[in-house]
NUZATI-632647 format. One line per 10 residues: for each residue x, z, y of C-alpha. Coordinates in steps of 0.2 Angstrom, whole numbers, padded with zeros to 4 digits, m for minus. Each point is the difference from the previous one (the first is absolute). Layout:
! residues N
X Z Y; ... .
***
This chain:
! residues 70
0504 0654 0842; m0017 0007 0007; m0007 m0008 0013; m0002 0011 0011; 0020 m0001 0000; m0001 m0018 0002; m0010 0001 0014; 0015 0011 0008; 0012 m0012 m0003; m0009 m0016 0009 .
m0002 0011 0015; 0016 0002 0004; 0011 m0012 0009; 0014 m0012 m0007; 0016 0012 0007; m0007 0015 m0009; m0003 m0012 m0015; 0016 m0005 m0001; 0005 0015 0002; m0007 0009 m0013 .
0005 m0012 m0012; 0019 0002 0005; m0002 0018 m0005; m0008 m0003 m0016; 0012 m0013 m0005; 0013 0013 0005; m0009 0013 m0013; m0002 m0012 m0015; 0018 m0003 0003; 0004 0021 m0004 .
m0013 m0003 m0013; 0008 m0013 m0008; 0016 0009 0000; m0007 0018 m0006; m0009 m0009 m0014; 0016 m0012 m0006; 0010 0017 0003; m0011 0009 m0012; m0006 0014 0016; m0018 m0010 m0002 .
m0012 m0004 m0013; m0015 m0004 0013; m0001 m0019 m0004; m0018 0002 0005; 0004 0004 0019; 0013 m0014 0002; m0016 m0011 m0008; m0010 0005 0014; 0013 0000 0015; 0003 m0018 m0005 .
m0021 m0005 0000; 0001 0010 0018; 0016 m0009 0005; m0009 m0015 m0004; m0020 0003 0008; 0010 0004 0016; 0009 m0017 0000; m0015 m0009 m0003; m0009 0008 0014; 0017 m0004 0013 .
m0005 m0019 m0007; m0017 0000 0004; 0001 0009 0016; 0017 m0011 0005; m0011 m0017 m0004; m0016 0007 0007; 0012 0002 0018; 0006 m0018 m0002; m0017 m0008 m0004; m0006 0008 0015 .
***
């Protein structure tokens, strides 16, 4: 991920975190299924949904423990 993207992500708020990470679960779900189905052989794009899936719950952490250390 390029930081510029990165950057992106932290400014946004925990709802729209959450959020995108609902919608992203909901695509590696289709691409789960295209790919076992046979419909898919883009491994390399579930890969990277699954590193995006993961930055964006790390940075709901760090801004969930930021709001109660406050």
């Amino acid at each position: 991920m390029k930081k510029d993207a990165l950057e992106q992500i932290k400014k946004k708020d925990v709802h729209e975190l959450q959020q995108a990470v609902a919608d992203m679960k909901e695509k590696s779900s289709r691409l789960r299924f295209d790919l076992k189905s046979g419909k898919t052989a883009n491994v390399k794009e579930l890969r990277a949904l699954r590193k995006d899936i993961a930055t964006h719950l790390t940075t709901i952490s760090d801004k969930l423990k930021s709001q109660n250390g406050k």
